[in-house]
TILUM-728579 format. One record per residue (C-alpha): y, x, z. Coordinates in Angstrom, 1 decimal, padded with zeros to 4 digits. Example, Ala and Ser with C-alpha at 12.3 -4.5 7.8 and 13.67 -1.06 7.14 Angstrom:
BEGIN
node yy -004.5; xx 012.3; zz 007.8
node yy -001.1; xx 013.7; zz 007.1
This chain:
BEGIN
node yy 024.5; xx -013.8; zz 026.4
node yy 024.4; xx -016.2; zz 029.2
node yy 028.0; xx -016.5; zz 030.4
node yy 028.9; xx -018.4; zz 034.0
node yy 032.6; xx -018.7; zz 035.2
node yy 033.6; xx -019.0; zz 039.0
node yy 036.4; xx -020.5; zz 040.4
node yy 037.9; xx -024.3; zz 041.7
node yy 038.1; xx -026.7; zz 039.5
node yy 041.5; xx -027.9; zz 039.4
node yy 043.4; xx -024.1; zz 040.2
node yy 045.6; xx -024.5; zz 036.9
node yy 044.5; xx -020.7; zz 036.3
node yy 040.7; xx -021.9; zz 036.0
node yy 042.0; xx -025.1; zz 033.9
node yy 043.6; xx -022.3; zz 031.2
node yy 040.7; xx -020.1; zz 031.0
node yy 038.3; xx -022.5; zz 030.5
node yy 040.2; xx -024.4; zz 028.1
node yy 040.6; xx -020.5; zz 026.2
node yy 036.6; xx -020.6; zz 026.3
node yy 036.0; xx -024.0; zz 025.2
node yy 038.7; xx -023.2; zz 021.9
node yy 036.9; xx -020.2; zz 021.2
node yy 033.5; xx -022.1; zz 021.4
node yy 032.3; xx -019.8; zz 024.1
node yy 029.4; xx -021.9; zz 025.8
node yy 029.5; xx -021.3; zz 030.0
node yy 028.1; xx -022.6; zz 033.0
node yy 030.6; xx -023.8; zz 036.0
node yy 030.4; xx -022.9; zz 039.4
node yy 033.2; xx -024.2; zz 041.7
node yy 032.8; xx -022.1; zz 044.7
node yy 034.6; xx -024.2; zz 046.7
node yy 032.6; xx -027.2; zz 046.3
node yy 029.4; xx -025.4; zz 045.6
node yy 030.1; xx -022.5; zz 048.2
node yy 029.1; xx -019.2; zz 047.3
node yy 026.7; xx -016.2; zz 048.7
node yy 027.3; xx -012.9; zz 050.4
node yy 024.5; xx -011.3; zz 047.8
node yy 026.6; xx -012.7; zz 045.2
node yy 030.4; xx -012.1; zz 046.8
node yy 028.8; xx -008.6; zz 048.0
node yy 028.0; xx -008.1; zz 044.6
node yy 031.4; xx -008.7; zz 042.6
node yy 033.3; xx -006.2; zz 045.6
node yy 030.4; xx -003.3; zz 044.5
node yy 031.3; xx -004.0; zz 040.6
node yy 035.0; xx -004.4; zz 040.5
node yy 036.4; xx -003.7; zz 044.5
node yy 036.8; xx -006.0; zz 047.0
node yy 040.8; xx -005.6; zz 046.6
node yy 039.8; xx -007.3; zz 043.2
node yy 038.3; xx -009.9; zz 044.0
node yy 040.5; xx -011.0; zz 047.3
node yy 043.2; xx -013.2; zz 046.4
node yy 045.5; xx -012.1; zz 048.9
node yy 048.6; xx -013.9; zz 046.8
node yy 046.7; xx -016.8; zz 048.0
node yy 048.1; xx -019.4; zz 050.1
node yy 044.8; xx -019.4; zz 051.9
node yy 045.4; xx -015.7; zz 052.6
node yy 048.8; xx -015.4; zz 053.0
node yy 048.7; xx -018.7; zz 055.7
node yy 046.1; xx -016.5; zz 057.9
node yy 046.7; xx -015.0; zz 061.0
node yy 048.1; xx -011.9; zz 060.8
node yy 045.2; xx -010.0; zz 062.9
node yy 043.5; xx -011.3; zz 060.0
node yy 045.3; xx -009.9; zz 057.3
node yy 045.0; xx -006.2; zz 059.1
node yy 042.5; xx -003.5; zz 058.3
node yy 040.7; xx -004.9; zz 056.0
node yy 038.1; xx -003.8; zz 054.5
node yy 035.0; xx -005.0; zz 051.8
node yy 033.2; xx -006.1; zz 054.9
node yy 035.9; xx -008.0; zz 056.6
node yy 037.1; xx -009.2; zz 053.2
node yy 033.6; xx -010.6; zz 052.0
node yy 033.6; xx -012.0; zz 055.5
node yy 037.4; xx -014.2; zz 054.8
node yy 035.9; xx -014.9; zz 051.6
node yy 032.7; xx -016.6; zz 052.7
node yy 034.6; xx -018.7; zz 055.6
node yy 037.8; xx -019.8; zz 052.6
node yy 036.5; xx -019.4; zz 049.1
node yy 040.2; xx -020.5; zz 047.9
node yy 040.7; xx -016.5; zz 048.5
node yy 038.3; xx -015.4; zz 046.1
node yy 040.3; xx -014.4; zz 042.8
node yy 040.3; xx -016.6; zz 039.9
node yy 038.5; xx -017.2; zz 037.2
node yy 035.6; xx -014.7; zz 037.8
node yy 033.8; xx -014.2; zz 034.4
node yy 030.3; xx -013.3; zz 034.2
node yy 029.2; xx -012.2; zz 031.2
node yy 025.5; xx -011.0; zz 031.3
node yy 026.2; xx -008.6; zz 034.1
node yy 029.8; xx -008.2; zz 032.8
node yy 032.1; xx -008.9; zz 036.0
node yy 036.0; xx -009.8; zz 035.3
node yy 038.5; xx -010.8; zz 037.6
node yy 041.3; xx -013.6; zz 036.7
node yy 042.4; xx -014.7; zz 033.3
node yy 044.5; xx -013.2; zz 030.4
node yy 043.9; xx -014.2; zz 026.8
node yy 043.8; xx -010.8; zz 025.7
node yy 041.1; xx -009.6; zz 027.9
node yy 039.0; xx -012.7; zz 027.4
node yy 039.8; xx -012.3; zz 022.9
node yy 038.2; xx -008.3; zz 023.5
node yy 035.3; xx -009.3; zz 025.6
node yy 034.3; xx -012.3; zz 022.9
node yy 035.2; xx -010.2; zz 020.2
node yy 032.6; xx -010.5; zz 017.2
């Protein structure tokens, strides 16, 4: 299973998960969205598999600092839109597994999904 985790590389939240991967011996390839940027196919994507409201980080400083016209009526459209201009509002580690989309990081999750 090809696994690829998303995120920035020094968001403490990304630093945890991907030291819970390296301790389980879980092999992944990196993408730092904000460095790397990231797609609309790909974002697009992610909001059809687990909702945009999931993957919008909207306890983000990035989010929370926009205007509020911003912040109103959103939708997967406008949301994909923020996302694309500020990656820092996409959530945290985004785990693909093989087609298997999660969204942030809890030990717990992660120990199921590696399970066996």
């Amino acid at each position: 299973m090809t696994v690829k985790i998303y995120g920035i590389k020094n968001c403490d939240t990304m630093k945890m998960a991907r030291a819970w991967l390296d301790g389980h011996g879980v092999a992944y390839a990196f993408h730092d969205y904000k460095g790397e940027g990231i797609d609309r196919a790909t974002l697009t994507g992610w909001c059809d598999a687990l909702g945009w409201e999931a993957v919008l980080n909207k306890t983000s400083t990035t989010f929370r600092g926009l205007p509020e016209a911003d912040r109103q009526n959103l939708d997967q459209q406008k949301a994909i839109d923020l996302m694309l201009v500020q990656p820092s509002m996409i959530k945290r580690p985004l785990l693909d597994r093989g087609g298997h989309l999660t969204a942030g990081f809890k030990p717990d999750i992660y120990g199921a999904q590696f399970k066996g």
